[in-house]
C-alpha positions as CSV (number, residue, x, y, z in Angstrom):
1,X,74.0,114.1,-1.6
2,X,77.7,116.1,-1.2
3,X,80.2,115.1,-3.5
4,X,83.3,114.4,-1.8
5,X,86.6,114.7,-4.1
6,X,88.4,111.4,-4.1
7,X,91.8,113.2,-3.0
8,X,89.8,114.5,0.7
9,X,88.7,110.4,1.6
10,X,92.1,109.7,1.2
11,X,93.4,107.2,4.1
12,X,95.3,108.5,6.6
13,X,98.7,107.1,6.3
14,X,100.7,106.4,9.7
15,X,103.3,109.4,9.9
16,X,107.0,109.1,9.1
17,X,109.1,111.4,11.2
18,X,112.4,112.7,10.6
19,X,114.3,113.0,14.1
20,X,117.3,113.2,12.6
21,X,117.9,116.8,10.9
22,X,119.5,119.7,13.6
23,X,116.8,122.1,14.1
24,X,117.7,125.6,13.6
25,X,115.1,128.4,14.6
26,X,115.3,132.0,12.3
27,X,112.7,133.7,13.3
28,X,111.1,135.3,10.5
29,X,108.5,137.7,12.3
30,X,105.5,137.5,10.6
31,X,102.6,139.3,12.8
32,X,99.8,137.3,14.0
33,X,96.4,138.1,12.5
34,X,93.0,138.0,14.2
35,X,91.3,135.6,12.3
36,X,87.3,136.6,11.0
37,X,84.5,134.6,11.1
38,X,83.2,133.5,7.4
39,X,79.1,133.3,7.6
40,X,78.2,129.3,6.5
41,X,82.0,128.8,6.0
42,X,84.3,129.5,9.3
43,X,83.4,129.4,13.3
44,X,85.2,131.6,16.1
45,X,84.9,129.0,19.2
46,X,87.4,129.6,21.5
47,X,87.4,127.0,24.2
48,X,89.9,128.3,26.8
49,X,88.1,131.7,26.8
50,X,84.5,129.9,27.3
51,X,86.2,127.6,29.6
52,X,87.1,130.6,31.6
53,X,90.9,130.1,31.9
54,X,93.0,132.7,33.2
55,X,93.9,135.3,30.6
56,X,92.8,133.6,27.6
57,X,91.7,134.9,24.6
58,X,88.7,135.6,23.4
59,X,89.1,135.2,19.7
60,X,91.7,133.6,17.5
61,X,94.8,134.9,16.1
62,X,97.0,133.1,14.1
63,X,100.4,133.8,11.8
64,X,99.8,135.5,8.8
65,X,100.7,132.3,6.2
66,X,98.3,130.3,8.6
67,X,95.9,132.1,8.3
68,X,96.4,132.1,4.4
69,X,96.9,128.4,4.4
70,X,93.9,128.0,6.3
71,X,91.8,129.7,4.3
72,X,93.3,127.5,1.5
73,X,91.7,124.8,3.1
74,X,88.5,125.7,3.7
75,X,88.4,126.6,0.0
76,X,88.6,122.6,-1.2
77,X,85.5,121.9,1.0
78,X,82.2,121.6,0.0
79,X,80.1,124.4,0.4
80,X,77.8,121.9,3.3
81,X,80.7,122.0,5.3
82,X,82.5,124.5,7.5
83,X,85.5,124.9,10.0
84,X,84.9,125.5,13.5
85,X,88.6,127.0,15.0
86,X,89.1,126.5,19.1
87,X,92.0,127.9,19.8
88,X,95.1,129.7,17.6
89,X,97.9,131.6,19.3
90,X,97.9,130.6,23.2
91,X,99.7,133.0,25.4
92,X,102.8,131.2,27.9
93,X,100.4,132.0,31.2
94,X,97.1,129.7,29.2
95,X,99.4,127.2,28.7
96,X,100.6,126.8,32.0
97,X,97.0,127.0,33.2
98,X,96.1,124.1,30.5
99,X,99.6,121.6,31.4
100,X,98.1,121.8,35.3
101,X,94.7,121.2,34.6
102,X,95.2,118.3,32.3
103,X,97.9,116.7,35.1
104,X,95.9,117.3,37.6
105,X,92.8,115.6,35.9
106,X,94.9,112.0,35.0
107,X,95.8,112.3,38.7
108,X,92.8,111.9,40.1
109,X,91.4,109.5,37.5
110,X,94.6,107.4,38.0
111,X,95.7,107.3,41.1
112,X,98.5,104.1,40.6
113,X,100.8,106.5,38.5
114,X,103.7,108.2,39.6
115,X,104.9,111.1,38.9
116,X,107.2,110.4,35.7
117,X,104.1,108.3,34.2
118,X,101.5,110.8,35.0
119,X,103.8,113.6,33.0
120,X,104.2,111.2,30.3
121,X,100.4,110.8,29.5
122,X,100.2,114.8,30.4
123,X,102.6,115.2,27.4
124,X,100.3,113.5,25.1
125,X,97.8,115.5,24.9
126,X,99.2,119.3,26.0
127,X,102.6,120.5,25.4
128,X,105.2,121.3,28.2
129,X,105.4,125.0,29.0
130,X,108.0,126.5,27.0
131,X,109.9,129.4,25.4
132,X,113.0,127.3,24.6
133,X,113.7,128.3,21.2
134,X,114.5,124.0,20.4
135,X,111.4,122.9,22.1
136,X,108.5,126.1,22.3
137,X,105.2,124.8,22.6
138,X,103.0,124.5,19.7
139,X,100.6,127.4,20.3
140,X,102.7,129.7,21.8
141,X,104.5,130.2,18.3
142,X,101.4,131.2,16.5
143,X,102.3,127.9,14.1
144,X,99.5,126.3,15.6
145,X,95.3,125.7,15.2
146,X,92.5,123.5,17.0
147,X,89.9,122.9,15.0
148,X,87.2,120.3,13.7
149,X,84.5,119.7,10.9
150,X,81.3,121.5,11.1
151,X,78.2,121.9,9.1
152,X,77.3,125.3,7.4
153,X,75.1,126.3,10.7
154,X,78.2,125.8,12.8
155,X,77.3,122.8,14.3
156,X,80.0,119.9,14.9
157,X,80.5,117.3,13.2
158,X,80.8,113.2,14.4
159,X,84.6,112.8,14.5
160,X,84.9,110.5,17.2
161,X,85.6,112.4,20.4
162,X,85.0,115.7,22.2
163,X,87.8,118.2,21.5
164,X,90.6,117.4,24.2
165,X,89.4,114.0,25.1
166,X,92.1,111.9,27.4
167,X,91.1,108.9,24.8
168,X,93.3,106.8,22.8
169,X,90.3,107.6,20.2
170,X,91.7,110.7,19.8
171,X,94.3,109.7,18.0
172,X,94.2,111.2,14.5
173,X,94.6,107.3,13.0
174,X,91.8,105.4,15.3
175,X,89.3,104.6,13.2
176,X,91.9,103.6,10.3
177,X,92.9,100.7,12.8
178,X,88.9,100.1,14.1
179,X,87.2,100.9,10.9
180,X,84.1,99.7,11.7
181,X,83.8,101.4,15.2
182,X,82.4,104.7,13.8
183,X,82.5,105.0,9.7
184,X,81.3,108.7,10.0
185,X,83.9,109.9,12.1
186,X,86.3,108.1,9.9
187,X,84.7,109.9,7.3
188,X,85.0,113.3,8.8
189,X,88.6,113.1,10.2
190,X,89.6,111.8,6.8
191,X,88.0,115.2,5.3
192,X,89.5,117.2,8.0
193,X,93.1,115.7,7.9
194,X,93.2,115.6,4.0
195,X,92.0,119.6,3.7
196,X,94.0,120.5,5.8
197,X,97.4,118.3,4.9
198,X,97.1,119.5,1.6
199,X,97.7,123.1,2.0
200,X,100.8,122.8,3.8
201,X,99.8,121.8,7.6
202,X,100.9,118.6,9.4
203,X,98.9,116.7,12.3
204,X,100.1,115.9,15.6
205,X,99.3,112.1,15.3
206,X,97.5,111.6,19.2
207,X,94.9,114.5,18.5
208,X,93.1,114.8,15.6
209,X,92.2,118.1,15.7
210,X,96.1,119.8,15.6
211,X,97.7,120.8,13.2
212,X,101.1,122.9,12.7
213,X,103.1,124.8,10.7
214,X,106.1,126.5,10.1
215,X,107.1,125.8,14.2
216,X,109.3,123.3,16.0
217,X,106.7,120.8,16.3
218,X,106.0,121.0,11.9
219,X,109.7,121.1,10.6
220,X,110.3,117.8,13.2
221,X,107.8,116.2,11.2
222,X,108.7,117.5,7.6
223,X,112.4,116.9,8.2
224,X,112.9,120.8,7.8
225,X,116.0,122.2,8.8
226,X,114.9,125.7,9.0
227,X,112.2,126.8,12.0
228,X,110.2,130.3,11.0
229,X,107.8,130.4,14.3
230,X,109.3,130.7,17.9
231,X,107.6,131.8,20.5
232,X,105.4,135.0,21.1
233,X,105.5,136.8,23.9
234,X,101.6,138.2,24.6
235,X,100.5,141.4,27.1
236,X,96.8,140.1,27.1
237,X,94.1,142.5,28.5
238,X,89.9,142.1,28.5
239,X,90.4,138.8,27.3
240,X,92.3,140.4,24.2
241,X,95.7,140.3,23.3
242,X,97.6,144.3,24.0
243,X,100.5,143.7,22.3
244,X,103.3,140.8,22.0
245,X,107.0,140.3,21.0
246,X,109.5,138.1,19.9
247,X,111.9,137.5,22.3
């Protein structure tokens, strides 16, 4: 049997956001680091690169105190478990790609929606395009990491959905309202949510397997004044990333 600490099966509380504190972005450049695969411990899957998007990556990079954070994390699981990381930095050009595929999917499946509703569901699972320093998407900072619960063979875990589901179920709080639906994946994203909240991260609250930090998307949630991630700029070449700025 794995002993679970108490402080990981933790509920997950509904989050409290702080809308009203004036954003201000100071870019503090900290590079992005290629992150390395841990045998047992921590997975390299990235899913845009085996989902053969246009110029995606085909490994992850992530800001340096992300990186270190995440490895924080990984240190308060049990050795039977791992991380499995599917995507890190995302260049401007992946995310494009990614905002079109997942509108033009909710099209077809819902044809009775218009235009403003069908970006409206869009936005809930992908961030708009953007370099605007008050509103850069997630990934594009660096801030940013997919990721789920896996076993030490790399295999996933039961948390509920398939990564990038269009589901209400993916909402990081599902089974805390329907409890009895699936008490593993409850389990497993209270494991997940609790590492990874306690080393500094925050969730986005309709995906279960984002988390942020230090960009636009994190100090909105903490209440923090001060943004240290904008965007990355990325010349990406063999599926790798050349070099990148901070414009």
């Amino acid at each position: 049997m794995v002993f679970i600490h108490s402080e990981l099966m933790k509920p997950i509380e509904p989050l409290e956001k702080n809308t009203t504190v004036q954003l201000k972005v100071i870019e503090n450049r900290e590079p992005l680091v290629k992150v390395k695969a841990i045998p047992n411990r921590l997975f390299i899957k990235p899913i845009y690169y085996m989902q053969k998007i246009p110029d995606s990556i085909n490994t992850i990079y992530l800001r340096e105190q992300v990186y270190i954070r995440l490895n924080k994390a990984l240190q308060l699981l049990p050795n039977e478990y791992s991380l499995i990381l599917y995507d890190g930095f995302r260049p401007i050009q992946v995310q494009q790609a990614i905002f079109k595929l997942f509108y033009g999917d909710l099209k077809r499946k819902n044809p009775e929606l218009d235009e403003n509703q069908l970006l409206r569901e869009t936005l809930k699972f992908v961030a708009l395009p953007s370099i605007e320093p008050s509103r850069t998407s997630p990934h594009i900072t660096g801030g940013a990491i997919d990721l789920t619960l896996g076993d030490a063979n790399g295999y996933e875990l039961d948390l509920g959905t398939v990564f990038d589901e269009i589901s209400d179920k993916s909402a990081t709080r599902y089974f805390e309202c329907h409890m009895k639906e699936n008490e593993m994946a409850l389990k497993h994203r209270r494991i997940l949510y609790n590492c990874m909240i306690s080393v500094g991260f925050n969730n986005y609250e309709e995906e279960w397997w984002h988390y942020d930090f230090g960009n636009v998307s994190w100090a909105r949630r903490e209440g923090s004044a001060i943004v240290s991630y904008g965007p990355i700029l990325a010349k990406i070449h063999n599926n790798d990333v050349k070099e990148y700025q901070h414009p």
